[in-house]
C-alpha distance (Angstrom), angle and dihedral (degrees) to the residues before:
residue distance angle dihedral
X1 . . .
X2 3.50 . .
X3 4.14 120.7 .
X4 4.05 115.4 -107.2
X5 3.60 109.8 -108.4
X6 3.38 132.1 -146.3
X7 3.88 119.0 -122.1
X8 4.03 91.4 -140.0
X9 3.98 114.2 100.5
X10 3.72 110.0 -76.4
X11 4.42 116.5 -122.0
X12 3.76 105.9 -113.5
X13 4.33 117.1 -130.5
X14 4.06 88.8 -163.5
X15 4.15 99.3 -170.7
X16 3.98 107.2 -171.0
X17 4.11 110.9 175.9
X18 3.74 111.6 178.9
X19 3.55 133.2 -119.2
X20 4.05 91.9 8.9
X21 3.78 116.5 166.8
X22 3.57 112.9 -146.4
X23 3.73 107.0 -118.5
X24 3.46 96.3 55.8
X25 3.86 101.4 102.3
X26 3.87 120.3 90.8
X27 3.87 92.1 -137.4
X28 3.31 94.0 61.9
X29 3.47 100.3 49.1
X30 3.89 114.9 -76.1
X31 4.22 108.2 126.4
X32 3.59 94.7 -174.8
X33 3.82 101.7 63.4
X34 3.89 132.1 68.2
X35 4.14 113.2 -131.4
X36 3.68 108.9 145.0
X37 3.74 93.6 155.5
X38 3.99 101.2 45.7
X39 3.97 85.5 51.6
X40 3.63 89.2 41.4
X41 4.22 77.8 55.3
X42 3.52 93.2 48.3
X43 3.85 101.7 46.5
X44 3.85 83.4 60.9
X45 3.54 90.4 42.1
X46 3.88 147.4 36.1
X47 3.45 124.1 -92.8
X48 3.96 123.2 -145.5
X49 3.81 103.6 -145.4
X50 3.94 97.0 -173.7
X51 3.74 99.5 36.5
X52 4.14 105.9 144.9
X53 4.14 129.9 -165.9
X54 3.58 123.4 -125.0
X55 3.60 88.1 -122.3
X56 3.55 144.6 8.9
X57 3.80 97.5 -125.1
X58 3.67 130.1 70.6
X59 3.77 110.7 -109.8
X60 3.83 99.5 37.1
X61 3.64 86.0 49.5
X62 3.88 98.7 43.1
X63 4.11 83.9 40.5
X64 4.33 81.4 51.1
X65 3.74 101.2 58.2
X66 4.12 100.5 25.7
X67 4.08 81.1 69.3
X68 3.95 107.5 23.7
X69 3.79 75.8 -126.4
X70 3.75 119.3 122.1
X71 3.98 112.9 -110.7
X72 4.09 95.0 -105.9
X73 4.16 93.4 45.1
X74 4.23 92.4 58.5
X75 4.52 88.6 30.7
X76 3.60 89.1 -117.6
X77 4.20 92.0 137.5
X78 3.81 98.7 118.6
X79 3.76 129.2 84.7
X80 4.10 99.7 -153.6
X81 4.27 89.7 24.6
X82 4.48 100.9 160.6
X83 3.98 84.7 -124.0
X84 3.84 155.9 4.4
X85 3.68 103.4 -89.2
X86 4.19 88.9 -146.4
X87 3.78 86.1 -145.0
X88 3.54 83.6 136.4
X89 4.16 134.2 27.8
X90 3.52 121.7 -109.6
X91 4.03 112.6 -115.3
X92 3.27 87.4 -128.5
X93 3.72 92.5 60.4
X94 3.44 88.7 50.5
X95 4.06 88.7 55.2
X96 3.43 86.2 41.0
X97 3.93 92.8 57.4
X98 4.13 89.4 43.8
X99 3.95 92.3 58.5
X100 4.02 105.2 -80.6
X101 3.44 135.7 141.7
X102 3.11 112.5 -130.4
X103 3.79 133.4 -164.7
X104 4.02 150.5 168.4
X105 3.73 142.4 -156.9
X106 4.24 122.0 174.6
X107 4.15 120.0 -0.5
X108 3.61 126.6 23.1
X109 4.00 89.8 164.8
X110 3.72 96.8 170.0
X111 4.48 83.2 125.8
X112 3.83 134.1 26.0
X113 4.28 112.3 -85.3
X114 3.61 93.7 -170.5
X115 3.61 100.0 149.9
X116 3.94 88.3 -18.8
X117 3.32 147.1 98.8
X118 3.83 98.3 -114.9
X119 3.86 105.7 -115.5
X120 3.68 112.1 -126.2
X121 3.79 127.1 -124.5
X122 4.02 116.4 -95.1
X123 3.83 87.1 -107.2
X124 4.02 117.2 7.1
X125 4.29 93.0 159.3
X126 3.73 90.8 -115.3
X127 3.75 124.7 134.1
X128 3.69 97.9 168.0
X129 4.07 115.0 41.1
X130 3.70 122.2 171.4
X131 3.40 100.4 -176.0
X132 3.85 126.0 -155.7
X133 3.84 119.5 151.5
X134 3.92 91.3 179.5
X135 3.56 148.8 -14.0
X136 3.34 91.7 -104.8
X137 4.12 117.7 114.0
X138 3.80 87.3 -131.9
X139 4.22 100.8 130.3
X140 3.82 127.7 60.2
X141 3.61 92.5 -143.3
X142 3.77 144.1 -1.7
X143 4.14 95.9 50.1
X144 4.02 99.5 125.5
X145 3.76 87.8 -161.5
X146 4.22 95.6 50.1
X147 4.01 83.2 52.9
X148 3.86 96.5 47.1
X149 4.00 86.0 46.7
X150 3.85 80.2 52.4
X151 3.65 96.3 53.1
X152 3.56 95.3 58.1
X153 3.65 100.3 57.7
X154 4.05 96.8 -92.9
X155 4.02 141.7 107.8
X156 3.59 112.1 -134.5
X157 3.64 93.9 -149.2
X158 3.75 98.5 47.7
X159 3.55 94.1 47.7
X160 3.26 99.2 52.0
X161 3.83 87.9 48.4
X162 3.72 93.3 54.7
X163 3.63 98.3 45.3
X164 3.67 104.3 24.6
X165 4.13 92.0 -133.5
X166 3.71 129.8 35.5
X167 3.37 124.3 -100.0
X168 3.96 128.1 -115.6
X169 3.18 102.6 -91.0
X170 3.97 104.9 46.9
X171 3.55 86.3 32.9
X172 4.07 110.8 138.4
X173 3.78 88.4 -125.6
X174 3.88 87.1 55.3
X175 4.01 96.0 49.4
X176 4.39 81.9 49.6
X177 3.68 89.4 56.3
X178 3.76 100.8 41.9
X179 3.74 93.2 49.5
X180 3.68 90.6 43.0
X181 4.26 85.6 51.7
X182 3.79 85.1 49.0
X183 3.13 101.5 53.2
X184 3.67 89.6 45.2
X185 3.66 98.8 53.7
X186 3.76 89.7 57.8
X187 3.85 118.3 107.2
X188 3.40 98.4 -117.8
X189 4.02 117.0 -178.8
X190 3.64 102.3 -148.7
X191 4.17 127.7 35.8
X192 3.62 120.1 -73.0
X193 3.76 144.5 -150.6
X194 3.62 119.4 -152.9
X195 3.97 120.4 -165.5
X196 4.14 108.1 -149.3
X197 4.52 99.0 -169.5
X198 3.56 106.1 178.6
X199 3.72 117.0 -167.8
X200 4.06 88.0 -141.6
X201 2.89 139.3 131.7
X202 3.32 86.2 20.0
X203 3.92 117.4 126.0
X204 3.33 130.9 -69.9
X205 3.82 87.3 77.8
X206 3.89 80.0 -140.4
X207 4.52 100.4 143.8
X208 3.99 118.5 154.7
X209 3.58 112.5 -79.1
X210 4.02 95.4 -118.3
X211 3.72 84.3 61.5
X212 4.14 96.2 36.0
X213 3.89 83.9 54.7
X214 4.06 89.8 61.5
X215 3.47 86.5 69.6
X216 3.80 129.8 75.7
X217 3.98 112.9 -161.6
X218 3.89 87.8 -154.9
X219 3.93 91.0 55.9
X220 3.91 91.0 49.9
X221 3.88 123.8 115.3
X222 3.90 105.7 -109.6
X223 3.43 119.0 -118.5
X224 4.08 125.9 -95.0
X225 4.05 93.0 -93.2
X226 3.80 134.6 151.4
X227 3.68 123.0 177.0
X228 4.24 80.9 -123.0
X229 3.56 87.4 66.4
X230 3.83 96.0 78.6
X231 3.87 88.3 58.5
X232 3.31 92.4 44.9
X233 3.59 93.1 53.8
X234 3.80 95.8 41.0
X235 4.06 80.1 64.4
X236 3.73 85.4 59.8
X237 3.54 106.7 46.2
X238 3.59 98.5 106.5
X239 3.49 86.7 67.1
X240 3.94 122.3 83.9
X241 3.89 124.8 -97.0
X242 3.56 134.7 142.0
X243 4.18 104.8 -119.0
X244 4.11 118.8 24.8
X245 4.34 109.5 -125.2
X246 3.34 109.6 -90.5
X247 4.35 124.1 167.9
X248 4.16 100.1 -64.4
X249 3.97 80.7 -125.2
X250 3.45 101.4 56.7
X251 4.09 89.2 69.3
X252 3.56 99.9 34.4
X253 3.63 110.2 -100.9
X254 3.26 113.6 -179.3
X255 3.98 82.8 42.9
X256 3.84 85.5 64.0
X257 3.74 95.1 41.7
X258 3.37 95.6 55.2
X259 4.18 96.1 43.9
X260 4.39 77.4 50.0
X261 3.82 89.8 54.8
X262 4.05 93.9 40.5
X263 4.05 86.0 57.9
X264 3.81 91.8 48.5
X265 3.93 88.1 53.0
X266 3.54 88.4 53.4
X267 4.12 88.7 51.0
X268 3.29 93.9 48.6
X269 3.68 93.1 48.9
X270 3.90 88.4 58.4
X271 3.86 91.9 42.6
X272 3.60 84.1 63.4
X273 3.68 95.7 48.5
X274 3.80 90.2 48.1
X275 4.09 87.1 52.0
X276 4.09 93.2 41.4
X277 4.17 75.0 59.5
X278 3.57 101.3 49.8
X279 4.36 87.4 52.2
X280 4.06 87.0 39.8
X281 3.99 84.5 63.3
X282 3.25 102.8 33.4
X283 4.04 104.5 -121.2
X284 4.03 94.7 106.9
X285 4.00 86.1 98.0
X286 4.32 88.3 62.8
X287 3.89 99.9 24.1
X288 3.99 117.9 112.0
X289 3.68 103.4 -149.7
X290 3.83 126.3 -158.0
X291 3.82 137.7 -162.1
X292 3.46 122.3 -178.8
X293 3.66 146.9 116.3
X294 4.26 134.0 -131.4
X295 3.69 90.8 -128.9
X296 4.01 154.6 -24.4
X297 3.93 142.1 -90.1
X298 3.96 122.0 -128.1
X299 3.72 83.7 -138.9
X300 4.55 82.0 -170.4
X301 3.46 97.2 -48.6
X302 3.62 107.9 150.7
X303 4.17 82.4 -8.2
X304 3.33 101.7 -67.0
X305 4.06 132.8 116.9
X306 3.54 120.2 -165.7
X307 3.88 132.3 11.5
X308 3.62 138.7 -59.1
X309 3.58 146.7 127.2
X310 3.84 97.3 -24.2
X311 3.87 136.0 104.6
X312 4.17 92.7 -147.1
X313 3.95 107.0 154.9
X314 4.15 78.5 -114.5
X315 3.26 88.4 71.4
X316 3.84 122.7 39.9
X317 4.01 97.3 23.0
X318 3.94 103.4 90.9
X319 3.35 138.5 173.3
X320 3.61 122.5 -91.7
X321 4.23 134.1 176.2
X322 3.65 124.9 163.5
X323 3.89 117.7 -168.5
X324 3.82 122.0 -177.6
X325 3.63 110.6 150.0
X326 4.37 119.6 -124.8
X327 4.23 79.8 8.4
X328 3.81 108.1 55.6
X329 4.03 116.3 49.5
X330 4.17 104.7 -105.3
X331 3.65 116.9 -133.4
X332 4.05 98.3 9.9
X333 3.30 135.4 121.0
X334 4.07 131.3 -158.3
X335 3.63 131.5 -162.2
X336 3.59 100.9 -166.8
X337 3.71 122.5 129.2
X338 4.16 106.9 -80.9
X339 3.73 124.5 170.2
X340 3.60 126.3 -165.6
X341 4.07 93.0 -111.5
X342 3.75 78.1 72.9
X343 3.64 89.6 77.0
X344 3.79 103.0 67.5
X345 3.78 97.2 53.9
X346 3.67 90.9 37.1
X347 3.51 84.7 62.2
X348 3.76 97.6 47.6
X349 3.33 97.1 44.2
X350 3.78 88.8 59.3
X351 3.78 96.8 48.4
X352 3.78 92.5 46.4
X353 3.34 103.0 -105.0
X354 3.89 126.6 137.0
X355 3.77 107.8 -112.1
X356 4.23 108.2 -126.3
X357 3.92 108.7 -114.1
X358 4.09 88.6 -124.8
X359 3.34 86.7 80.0
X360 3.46 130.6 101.4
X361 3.17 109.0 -165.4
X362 4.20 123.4 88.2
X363 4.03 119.3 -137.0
X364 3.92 110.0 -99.3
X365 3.66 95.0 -152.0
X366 3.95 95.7 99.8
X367 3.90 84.2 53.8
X368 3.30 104.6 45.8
X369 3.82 93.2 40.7
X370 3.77 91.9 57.2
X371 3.66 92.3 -105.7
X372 3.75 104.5 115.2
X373 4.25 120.4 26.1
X374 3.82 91.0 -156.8
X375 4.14 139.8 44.0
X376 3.14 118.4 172.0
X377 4.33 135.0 1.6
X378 3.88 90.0 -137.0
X379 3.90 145.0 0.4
X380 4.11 131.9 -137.6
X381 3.44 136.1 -147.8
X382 3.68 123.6 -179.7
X383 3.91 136.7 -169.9
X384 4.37 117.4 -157.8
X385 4.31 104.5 174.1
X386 3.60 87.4 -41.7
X387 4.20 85.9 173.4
X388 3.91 89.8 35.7
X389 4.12 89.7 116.4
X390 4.23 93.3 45.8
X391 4.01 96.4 44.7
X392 3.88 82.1 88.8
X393 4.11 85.6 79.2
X394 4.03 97.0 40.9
X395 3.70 141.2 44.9
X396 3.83 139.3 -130.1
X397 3.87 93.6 33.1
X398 3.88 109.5 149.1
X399 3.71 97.5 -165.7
X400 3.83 97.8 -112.2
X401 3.85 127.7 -137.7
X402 4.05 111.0 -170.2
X403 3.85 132.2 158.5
X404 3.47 129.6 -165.5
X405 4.03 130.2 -170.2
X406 4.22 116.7 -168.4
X407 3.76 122.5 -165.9
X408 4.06 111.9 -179.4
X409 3.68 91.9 -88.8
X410 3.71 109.4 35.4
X411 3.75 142.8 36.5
X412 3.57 124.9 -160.2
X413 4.32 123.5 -178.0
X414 3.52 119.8 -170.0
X415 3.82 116.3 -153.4
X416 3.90 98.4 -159.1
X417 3.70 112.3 -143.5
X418 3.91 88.2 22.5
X419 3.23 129.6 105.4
X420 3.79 96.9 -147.2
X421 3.86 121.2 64.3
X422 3.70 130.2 168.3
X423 4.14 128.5 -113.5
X424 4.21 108.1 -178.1
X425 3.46 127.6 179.7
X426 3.85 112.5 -137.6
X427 3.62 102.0 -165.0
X428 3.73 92.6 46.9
X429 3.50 96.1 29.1
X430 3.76 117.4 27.1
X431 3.73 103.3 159.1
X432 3.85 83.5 54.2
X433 3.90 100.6 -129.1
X434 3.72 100.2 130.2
X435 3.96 111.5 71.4
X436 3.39 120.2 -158.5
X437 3.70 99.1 -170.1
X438 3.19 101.2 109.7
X439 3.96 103.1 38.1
X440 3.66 126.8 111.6
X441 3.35 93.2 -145.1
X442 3.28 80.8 65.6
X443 3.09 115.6 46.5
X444 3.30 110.8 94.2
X445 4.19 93.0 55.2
X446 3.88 81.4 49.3
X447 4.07 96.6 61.9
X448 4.25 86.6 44.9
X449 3.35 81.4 60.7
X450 3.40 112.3 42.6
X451 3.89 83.0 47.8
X452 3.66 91.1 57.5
X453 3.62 98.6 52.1
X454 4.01 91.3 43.3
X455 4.16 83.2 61.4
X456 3.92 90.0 42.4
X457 3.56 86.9 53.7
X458 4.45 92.3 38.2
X459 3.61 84.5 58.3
X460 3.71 101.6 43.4
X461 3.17 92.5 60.4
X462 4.08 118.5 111.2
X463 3.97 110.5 -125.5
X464 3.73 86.0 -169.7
X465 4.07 116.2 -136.2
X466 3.58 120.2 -15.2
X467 3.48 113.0 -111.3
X468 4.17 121.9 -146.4
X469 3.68 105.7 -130.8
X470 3.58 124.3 -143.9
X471 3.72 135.6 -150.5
């Protein structure tokens, strides 16, 4: 029986982890990995098992599903870009303006922080902001997390030196999750919407040792990998990504999955925590809560660690659970198509307020209630210089451009400027190590499309204002 809501504006628990593949949840079908708390989450909730990001690299991504606005339409293409071009509000200035709340604790990520503070946009909604980018001790003052570390008798920087990791409990993900709780626990008089951006599992594969030692590298699921995939990849290496493909052995693969899944535990440990708070106050019963991440890690598939200018299921299929008791279907889970500009009207639409028609992305609510069985025939990712702002510390970078458009059966990625792109079949083919690009038999599918994602790309596009023309 579903739980009687209340018709007031729900709070928001908005849970971003970073660099998050997909199939890492035990839920949903991953044996090797511990997450007791993110499938308690989901057994209350609904899990979107095809949800995609709008880029695979942190700021377009984060820039993507802050606005419901694809990454090129609000200029937020660049990893390291100096600012936040506001081309586009925040949803969380438009919660802000409709009564909300709204607060933050670890990555805002909408401009570069290398060796900065990361300056703010003119109006981002939030009236708390604990801002940590990283774990690293990288910035003399203003890192919420350094000063936390500080409060409880430690130096970020010489700890991590010592150890090489940090342990549980002055872990980054740790200061997220009690800021998030504080926050929380405060009695607010108007709904809220907390953001929760954990640094993890975001490379350097660096989790406490009690949790690393959970983990057996021999036990670990081997990455997708074919011998083919260095020739593959050697067709493809004019076109921008962080590590070259290499044999998944020769850097210790499994070693890294495992270290990936021993951060996740520790996540999911706080996302428990964070939900234990939610009962402990009694706002669990008219709380929307989110899991998700802004994009994947190659983890070896096809020989490559990291991210990049690729479209590699790794990648740009994320996790994604939604829990809002009486709204949200308990216990379900949907494959339809979902992308991650979903997220800001979803959240609009649930707080009452009209959803702008610059953006792209379409409310989730009838989905996720169990009104609709569908949303959308295919989702887009897209990658413009995403590494533009880092190429200052590397060579040989072209400056990529790429698009990509998935339906549930096929997956094309075009490589502009290339003359190699990649058509896989994912029912076939779901580790994608069979390109079709270049088949005949092909061919035909192959021009559908690559028409397709030319109009996904037409209609992207930002027109700018509209002008009234005079005679």
């Amino acid at each position: 029986m579903a739980t009687p809501h209340s018709s007031a504006p729900p709070n928001v628990l908005w849970i971003c982890t970073d660099q998050q593949r997909w199939d890492t949840i035990a839920a949903l079908g991953n044996r090797h990995i511990n997450t007791p708390n993110i499938d308690r989450l989901a057994a209350a909730g609904t899990a979107c098992t095809n949800a995609f990001c709008q880029a695979p690299i942190c700021t377009p991504s984060r820039a993507s599903f802050l606005t419901g606005c694809y990454p090129s339409t609000v200029h937020g293409c660049s990893n390291g870009n100096s600012h936040w071009a506001d081309a586009a509000p925040l949803v969380t200035r438009l919660l802000a303006g409709a009564g909300y709340c709204c607060g933050l604790a670890g990555k805002l990520h909408l401009a570069g922080a290398q060796g900065r503070i990361e300056p703010r946009p003119r109006d981002d909604g939030y009236s708390v902001f604990h801002w940590s980018h990283d774990p690293r001790d990288a910035w003399p003052a203003g890192h919420a997390y350094r000063d936390w570390v500080a409060e409880r008798g430690a130096h970020l920087g010489h700890t991590y030196a010592e150890l090489g990791y940090m342990p549980a409990e002055l872990h980054q993900t740790t200061f997220c999750a009690d800021k998030a709780i504080e926050f929380m626990e405060t009695a607010w008089t108007q709904p809220w919407l907390m953001s929760v951006n954990i640094f993890d599992p975001h490379a350097a594969f660096d989790p406490p040792a009690d949790y690393l030692a959970r983990y057996d590298p021999s036990e670990m699921p081997a990455p997708a990998y074919r011998d083919s995939d260095l020739a593959a990849q050697e067709l493809l290496r004019g076109v921008d990504f962080q590590t070259e493909a290499r044999d998944p052995d020769s850097f210790d693969a499994r070693g890294k999955i495992a270290a990936y899944y021993a951060m996740i535990e520790l996540i999911d440990h706080n996302v428990g925590r964070m939900l234990d708070a939610l009962e402990r106050s009694g706002q669990a019963d008219n709380t929307l809560v989110i899991f998700t991440s802004d994009h994947g890690e190659m983890l070896g598939d096809h020989g490559l660690l990291l991210k990049g200018c690729r479209f590699y299921e790794g990648l740009v299929h994320v996790p994604l659970i939604v829990r809002w008791p009486g709204r949200v279907t308990a216990g379900a889970a949907t494959d339809a198509l979902v992308e991650l500009t979903d997220l800001a009207p979803t959240l609009l639409a649930a707080a009452g307020v009209p959803v702008p028609d610059h953006m792209a992305g379409r409310s989730l609510l009838p989905l996720l209630s169990g009104a609709a069985a569908d949303h959308r025939d295919a989702v887009r990712s897209e990658y413009y210089e995403a590494l533009r702002s880092l190429r200052r510390d590397r060579s040989g970078w072209s400056n990529s451009r790429a698009t990509m458009i998935r339906d549930r059966r096929y997956k094309l990625a075009v490589y502009h400027g290339h003359p190699v792109g990649e058509l896989f079949d994912l029912q076939e083919d779901p580790h994608e190590h069979r390109n079709l690009w270049r088949e005949a038999s092909h061919a035909e599918l192959r021009f559908d499309l690559l028409r397709r994602c030319f109009d996904a790309t037409a209609f992207a596009i930002d027109t700018g204002p509209e002008v009234t023309r005079g005679f």
